[in-house]
N, CA, C and O atoms as a DFTB+ gen file, in Angstrom:
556 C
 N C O
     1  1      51.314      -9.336      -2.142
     2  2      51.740      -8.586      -3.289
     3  2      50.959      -9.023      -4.522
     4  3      50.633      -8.225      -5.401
     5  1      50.649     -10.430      -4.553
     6  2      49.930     -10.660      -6.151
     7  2      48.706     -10.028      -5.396
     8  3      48.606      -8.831      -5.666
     9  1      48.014     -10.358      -4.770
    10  2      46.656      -9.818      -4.615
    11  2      46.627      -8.256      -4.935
    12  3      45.611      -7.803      -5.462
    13  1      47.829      -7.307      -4.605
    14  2      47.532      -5.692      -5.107
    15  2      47.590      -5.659      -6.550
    16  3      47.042      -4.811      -7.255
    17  1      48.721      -7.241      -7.192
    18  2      48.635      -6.768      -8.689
    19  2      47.110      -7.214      -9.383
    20  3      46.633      -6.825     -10.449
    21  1      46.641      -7.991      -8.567
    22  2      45.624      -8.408      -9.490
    23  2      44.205      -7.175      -9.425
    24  3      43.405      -6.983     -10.341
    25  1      44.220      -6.511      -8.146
    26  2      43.489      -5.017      -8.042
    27  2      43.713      -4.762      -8.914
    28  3      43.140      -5.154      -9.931
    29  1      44.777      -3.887      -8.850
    30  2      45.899      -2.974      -9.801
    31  2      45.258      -3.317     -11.362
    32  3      44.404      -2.519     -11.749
    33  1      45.578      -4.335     -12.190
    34  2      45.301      -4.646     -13.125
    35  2      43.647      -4.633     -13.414
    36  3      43.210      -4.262     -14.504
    37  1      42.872      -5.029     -12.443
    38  2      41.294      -4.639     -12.678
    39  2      41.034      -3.230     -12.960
    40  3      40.621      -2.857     -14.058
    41  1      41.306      -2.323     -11.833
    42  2      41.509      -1.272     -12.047
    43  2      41.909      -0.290     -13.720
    44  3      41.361       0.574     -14.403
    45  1      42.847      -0.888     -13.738
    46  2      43.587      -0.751     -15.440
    47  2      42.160      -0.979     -16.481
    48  3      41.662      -0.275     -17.361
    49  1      41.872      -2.044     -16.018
    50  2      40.592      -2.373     -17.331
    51  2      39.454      -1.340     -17.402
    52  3      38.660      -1.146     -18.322
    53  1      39.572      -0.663     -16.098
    54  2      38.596       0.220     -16.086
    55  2      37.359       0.706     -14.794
    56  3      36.888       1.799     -14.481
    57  1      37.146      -0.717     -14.272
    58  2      36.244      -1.045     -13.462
    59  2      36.570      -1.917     -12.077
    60  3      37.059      -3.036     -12.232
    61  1      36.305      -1.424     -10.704
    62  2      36.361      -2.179      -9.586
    63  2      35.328      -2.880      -9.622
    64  3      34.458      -2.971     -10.488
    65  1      35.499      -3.563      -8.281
    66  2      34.006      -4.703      -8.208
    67  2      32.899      -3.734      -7.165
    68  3      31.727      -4.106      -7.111
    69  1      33.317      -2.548      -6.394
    70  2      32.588      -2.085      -5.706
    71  2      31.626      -0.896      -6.754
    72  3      30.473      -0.504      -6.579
    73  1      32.646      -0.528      -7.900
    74  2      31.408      -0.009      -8.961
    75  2      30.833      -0.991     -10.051
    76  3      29.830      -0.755     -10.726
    77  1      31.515      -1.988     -10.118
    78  2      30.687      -2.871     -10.521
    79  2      29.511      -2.950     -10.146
    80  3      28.620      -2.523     -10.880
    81  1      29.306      -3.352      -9.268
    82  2      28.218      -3.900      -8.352
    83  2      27.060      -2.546      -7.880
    84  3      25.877      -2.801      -7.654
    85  1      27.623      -1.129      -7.785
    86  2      26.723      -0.029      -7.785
    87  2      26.301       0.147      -9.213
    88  3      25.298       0.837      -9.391
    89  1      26.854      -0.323     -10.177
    90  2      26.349       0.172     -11.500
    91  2      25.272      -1.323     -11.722
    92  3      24.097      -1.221     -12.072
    93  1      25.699      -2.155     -11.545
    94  2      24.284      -3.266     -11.414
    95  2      23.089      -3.094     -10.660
    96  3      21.911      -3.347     -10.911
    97  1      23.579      -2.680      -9.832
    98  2      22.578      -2.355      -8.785
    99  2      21.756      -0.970      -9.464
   100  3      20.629      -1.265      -9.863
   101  1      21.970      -0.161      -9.570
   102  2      21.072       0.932     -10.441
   103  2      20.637       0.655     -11.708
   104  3      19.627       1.218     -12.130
   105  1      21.352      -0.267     -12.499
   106  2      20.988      -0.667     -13.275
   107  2      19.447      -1.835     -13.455
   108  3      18.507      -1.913     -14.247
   109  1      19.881      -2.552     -12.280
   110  2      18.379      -3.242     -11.867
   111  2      17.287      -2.485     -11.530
   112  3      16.178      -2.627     -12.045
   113  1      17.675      -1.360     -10.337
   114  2      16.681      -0.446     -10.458
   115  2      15.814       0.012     -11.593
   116  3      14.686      -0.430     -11.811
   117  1      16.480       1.011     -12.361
   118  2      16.116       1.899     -13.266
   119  2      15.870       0.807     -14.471
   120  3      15.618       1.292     -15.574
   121  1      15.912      -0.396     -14.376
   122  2      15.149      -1.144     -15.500
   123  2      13.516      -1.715     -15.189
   124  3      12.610      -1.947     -15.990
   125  1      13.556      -1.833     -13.689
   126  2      12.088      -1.993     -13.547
   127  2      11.778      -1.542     -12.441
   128  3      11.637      -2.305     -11.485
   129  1      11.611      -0.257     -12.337
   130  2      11.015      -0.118     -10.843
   131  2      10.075      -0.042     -10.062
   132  3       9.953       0.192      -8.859
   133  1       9.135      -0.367     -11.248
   134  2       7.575      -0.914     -10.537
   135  2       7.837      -2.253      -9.319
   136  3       7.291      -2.278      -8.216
   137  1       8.771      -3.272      -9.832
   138  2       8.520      -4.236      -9.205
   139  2       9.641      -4.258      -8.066
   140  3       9.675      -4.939      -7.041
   141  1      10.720      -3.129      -8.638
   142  2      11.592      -3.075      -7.794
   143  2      11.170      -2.177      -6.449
   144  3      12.024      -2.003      -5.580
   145  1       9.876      -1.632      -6.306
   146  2       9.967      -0.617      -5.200
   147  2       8.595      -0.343      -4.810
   148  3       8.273       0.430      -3.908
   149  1       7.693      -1.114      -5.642
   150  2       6.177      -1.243      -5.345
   151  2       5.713      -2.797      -4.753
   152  3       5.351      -3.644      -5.569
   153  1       5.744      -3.061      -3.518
   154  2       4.615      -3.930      -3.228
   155  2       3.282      -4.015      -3.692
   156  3       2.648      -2.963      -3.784
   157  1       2.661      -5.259      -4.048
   158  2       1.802      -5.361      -4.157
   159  2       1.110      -6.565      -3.342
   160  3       1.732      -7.621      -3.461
   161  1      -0.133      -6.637      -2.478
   162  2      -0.194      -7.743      -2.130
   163  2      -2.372      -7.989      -2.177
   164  3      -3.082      -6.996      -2.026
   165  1      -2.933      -9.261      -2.376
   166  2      -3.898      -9.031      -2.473
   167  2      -4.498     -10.692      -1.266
   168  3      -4.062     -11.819      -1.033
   169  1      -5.411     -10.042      -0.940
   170  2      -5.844     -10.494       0.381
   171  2      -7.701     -10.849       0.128
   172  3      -8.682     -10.209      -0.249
   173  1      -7.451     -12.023       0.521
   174  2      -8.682     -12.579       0.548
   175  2      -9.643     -12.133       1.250
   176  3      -9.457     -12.742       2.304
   177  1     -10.636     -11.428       1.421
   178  2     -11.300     -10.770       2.453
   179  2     -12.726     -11.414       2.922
   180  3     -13.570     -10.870       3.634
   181  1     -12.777     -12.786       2.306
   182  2     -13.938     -13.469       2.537
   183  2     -15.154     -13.936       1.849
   184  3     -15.326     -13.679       0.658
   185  1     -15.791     -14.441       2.368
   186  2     -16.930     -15.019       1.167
   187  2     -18.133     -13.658       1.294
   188  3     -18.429     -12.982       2.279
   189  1     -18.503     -13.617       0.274
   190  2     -19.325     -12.157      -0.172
   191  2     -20.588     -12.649       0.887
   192  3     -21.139     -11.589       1.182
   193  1     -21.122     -13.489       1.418
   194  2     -21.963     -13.479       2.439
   195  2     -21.670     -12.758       3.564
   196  3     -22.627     -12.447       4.272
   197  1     -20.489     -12.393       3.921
   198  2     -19.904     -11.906       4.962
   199  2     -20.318     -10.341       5.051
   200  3     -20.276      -9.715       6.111
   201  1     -20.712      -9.798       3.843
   202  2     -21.047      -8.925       4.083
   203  2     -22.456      -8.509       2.929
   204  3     -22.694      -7.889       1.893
   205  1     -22.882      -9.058       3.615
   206  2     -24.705      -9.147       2.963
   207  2     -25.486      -7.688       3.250
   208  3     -26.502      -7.454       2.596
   209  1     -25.111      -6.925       4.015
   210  2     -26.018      -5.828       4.791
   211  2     -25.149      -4.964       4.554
   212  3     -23.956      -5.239       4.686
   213  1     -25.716      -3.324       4.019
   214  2     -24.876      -2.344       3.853
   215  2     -24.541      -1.856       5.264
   216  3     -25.203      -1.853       6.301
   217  1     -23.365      -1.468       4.987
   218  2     -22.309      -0.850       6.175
   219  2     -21.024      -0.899       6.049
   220  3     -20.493      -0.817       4.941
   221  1     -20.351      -1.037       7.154
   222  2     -18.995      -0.612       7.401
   223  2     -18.629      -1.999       7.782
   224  3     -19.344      -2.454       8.675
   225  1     -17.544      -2.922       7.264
   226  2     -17.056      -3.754       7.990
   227  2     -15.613      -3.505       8.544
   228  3     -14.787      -2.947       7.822
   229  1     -15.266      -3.942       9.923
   230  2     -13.711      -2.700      10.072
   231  2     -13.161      -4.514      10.808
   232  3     -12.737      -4.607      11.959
   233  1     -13.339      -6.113       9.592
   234  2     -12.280      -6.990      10.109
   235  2     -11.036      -6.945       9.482
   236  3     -10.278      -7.880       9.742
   237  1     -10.627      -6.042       8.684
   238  2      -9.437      -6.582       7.979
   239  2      -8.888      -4.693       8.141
   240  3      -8.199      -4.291       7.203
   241  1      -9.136      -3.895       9.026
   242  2      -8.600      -2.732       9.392
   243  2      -7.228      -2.296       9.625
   244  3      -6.692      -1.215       9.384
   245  1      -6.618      -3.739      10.324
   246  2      -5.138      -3.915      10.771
   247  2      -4.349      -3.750       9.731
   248  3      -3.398      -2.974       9.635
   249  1      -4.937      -4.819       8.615
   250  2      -4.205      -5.315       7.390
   251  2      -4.700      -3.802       6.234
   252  3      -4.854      -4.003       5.029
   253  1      -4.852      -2.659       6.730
   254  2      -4.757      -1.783       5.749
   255  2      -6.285      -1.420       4.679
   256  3      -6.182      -0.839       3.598
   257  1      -7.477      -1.846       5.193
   258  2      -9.061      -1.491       4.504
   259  2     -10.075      -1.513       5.409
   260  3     -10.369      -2.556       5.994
   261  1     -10.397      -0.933       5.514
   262  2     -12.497      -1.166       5.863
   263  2     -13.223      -1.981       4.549
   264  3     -12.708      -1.501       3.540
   265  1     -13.833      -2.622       4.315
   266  2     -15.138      -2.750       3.474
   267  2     -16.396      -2.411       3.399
   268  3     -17.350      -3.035       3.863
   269  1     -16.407      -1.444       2.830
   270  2     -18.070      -0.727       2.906
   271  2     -18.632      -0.987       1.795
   272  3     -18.251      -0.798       0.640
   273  1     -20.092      -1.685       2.454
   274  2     -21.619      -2.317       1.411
   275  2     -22.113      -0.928       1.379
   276  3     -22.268      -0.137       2.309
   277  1     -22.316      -0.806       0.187
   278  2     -23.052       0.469      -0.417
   279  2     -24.327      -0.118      -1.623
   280  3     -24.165       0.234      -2.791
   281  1     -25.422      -0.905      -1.311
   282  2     -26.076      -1.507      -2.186
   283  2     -25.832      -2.427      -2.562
   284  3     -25.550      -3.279      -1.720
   285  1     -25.788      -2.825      -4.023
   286  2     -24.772      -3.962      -4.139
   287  2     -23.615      -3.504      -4.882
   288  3     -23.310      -3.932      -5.995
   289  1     -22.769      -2.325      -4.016
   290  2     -21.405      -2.191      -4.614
   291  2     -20.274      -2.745      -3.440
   292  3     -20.523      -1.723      -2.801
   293  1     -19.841      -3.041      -3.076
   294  2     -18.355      -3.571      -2.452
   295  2     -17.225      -2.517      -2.544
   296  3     -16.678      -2.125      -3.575
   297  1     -16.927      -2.053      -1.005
   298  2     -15.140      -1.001      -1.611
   299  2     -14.354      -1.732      -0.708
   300  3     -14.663      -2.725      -0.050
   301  1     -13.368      -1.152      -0.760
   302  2     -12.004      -0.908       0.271
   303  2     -11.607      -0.372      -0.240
   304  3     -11.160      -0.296      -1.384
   305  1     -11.795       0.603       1.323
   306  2     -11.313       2.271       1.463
   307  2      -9.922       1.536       2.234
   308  3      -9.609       0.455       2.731
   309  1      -9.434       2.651       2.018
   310  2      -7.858       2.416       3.481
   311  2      -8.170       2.560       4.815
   312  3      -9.266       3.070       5.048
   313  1      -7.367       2.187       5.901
   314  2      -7.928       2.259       6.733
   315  2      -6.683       2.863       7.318
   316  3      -6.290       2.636       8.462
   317  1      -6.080       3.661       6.432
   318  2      -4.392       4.342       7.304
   319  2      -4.678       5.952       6.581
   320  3      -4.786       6.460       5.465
   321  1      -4.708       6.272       7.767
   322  2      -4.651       8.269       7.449
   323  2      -3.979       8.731       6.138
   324  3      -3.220       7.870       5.693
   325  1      -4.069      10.148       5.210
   326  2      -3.314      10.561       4.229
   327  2      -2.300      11.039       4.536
   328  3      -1.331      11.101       3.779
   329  1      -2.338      11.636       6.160
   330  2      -1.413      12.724       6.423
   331  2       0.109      11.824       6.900
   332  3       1.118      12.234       6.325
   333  1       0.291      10.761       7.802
   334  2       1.080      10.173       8.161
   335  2       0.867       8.979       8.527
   336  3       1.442       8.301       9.379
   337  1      -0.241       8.675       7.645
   338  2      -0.494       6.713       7.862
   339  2      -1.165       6.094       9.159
   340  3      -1.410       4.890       9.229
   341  1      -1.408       6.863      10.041
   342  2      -1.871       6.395      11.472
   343  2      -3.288       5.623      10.612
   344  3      -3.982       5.940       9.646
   345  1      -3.239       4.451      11.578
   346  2      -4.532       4.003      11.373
   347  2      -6.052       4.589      11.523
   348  3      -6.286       5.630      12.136
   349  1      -6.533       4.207      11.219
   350  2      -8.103       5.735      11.395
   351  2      -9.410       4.401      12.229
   352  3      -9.664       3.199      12.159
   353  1      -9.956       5.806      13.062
   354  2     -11.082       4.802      13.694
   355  2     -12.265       4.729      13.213
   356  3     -12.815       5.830      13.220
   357  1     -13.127       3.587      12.642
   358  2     -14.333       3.837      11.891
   359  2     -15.182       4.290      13.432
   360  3     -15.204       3.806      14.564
   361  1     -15.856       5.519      12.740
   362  2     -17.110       6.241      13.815
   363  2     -18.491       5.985      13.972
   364  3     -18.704       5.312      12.963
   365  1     -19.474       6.066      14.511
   366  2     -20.855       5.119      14.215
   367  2     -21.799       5.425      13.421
   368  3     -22.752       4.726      13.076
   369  1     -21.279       7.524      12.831
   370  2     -21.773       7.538      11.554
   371  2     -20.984       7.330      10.305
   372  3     -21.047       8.048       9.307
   373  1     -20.034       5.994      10.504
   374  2     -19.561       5.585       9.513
   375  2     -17.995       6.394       8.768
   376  3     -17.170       6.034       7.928
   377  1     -18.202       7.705       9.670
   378  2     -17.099       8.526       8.746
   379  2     -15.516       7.793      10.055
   380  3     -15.679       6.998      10.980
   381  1     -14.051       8.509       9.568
   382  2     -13.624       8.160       9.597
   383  2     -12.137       9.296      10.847
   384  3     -11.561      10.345      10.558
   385  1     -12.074       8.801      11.589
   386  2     -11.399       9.741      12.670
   387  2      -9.754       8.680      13.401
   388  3      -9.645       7.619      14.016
   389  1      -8.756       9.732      12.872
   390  2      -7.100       9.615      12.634
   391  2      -6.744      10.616      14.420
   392  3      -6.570      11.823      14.584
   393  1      -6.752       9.668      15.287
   394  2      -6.457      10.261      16.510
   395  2      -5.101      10.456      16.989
   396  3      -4.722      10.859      18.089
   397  1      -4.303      10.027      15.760
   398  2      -2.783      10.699      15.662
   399  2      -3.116      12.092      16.149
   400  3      -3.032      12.483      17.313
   401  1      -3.615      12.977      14.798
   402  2      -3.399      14.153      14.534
   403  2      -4.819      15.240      14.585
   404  3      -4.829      16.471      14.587
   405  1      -6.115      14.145      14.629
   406  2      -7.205      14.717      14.200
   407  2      -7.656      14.891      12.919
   408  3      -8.615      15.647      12.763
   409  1      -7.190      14.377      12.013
   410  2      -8.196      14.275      10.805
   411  2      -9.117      13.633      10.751
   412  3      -9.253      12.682      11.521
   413  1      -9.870      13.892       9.995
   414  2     -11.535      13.112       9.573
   415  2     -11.853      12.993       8.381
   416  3     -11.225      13.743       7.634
   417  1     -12.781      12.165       7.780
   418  2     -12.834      12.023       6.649
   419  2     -14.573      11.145       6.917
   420  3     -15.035      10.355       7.739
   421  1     -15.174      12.018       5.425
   422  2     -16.745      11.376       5.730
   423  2     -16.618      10.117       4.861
   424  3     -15.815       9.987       3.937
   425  1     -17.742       8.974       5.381
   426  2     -18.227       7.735       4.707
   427  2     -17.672       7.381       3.589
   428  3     -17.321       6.218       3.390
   429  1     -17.513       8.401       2.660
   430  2     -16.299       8.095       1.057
   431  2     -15.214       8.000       0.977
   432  3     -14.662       7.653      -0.067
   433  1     -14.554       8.302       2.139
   434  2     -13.241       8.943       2.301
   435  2     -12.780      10.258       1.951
   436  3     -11.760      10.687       1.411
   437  1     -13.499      10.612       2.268
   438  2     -13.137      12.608       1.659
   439  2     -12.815      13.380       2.732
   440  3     -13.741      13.413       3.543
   441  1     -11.926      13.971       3.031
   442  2     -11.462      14.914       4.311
   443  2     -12.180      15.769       4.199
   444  3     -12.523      16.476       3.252
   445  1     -12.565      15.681       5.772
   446  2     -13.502      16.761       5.751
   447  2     -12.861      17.768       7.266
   448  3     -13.526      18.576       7.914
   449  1     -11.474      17.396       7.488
   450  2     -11.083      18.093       8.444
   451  2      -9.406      17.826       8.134
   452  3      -9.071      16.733       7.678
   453  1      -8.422      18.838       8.396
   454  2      -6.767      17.944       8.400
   455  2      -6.330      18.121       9.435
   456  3      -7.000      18.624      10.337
   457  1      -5.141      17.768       9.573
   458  2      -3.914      18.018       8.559
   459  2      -4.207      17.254       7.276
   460  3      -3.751      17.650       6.203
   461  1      -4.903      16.249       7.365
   462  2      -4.494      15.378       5.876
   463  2      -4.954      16.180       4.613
   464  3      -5.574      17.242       4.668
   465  1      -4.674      15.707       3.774
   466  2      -4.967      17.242       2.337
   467  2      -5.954      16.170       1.310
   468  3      -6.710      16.537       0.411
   469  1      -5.697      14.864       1.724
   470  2      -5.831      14.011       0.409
   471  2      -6.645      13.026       1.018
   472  3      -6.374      12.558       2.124
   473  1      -7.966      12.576       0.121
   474  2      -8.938      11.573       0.069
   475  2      -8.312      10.189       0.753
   476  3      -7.111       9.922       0.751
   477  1      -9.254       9.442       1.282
   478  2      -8.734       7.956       1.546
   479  2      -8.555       7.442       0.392
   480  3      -9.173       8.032      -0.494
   481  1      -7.659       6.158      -0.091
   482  2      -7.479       5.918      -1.459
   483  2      -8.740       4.345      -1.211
   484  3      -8.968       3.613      -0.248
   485  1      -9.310       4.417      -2.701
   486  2     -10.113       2.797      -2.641
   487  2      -9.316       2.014      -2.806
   488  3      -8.504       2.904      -2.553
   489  1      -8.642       1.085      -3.011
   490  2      -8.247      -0.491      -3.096
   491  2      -9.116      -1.166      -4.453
   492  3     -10.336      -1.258      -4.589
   493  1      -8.210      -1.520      -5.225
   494  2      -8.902      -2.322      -6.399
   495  2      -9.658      -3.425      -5.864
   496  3      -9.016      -4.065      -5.032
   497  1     -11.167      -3.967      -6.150
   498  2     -11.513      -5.625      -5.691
   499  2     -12.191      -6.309      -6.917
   500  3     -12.925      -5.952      -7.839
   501  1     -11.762      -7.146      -6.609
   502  2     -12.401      -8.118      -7.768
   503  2     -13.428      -9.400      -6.499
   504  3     -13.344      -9.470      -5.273
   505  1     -14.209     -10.135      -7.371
   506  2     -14.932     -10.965      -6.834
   507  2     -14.776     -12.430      -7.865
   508  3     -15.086     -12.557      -9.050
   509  1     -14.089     -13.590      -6.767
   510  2     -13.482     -14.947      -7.476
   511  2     -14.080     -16.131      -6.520
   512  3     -13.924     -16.245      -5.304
   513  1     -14.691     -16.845      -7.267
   514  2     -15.707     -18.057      -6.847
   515  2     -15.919     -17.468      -5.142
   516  3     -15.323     -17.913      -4.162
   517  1     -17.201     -16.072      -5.161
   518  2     -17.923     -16.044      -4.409
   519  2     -16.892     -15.492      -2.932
   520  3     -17.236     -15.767      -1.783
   521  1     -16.143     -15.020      -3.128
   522  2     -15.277     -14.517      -2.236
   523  2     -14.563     -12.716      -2.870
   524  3     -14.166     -12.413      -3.995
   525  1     -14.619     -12.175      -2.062
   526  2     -14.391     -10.662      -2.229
   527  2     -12.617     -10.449      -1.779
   528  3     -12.219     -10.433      -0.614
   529  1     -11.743     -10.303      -2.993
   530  2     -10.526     -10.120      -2.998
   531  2     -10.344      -8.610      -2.838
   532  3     -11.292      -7.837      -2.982
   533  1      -9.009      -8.175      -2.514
   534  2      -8.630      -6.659      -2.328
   535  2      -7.043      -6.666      -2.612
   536  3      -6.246      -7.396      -2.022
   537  1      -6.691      -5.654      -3.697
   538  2      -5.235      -5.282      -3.933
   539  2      -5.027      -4.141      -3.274
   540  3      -5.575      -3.042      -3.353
   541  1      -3.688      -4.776      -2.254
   542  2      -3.363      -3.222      -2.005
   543  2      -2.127      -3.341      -2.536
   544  3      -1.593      -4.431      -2.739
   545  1      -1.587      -2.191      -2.799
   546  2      -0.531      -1.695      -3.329
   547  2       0.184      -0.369      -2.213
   548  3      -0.434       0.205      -1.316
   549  1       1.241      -0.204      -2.505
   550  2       2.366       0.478      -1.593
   551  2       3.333       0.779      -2.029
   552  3       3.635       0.111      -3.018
   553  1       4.403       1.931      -1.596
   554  2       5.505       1.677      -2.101
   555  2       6.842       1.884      -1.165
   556  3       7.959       1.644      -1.624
């Protein structure tokens, strides 16, 4: 019986603990939801010797990039389809084939066949004492 009065009386004030706790909870949300709902993670991808010769490197493919030497520029492209994320197979002219569904996409990442509608995305990189970093981001 005290335990219903002491409900009872919360209640009275206005507020349970089960909307308590939904109104905190959205409230955390909708105050930051970059950090609340965006991963971010950035991955060491090796010492820039590693990839001295232009091309395609497909070691860090699993973990979500290719690295393609284009001169002396450095990318990471994605290495997960636009249309439904399947991983994509690098091809030996470099372009890019999603054997989920059949999409393709040439050397830049540009579809050049769908279902997918939308470009491979690049990956931000920076370069830190001689090693080639990569942000990926998600949400």
């Amino acid at each position: 019986m005290h335990e219903n009065n002491e409900l009872e009386q919360g209640r009275q004030r206005g507020i349970d603990r089960r909307r308590f706790i939904l109104l905190a909870a959205a409230t955390a949300v909708t105050a930051n939801p970059c950090k609340t709902y965006a991963s971010e993670q950035v991955i060491d991808a090796g010492p820039l010797s590693s990839y001295s010769a232009d091309g395609l490197y497909e070691g860090f493919r699993d973990l979500g990039f290719f690295v393609i030497r284009k001169g002396d520029k450095l990318i990471a492209l994605s290495s997960n389809c636009t249309h439904r994320k399947c991983r994509l197979k690098a091809e030996k002219d470099r372009s890019f084939y999603c054997k989920c569904h059949g999409s393709t996409f040439d050397p830049n990442g540009r579809v050049t066949a769908g279902p997918a509608t939308r470009d491979l995305p690049a990956w931000p990189t920076t370069v830190e004492k001689g090693h080639l970093f990569v942000k990926l981001s998600g949400g």
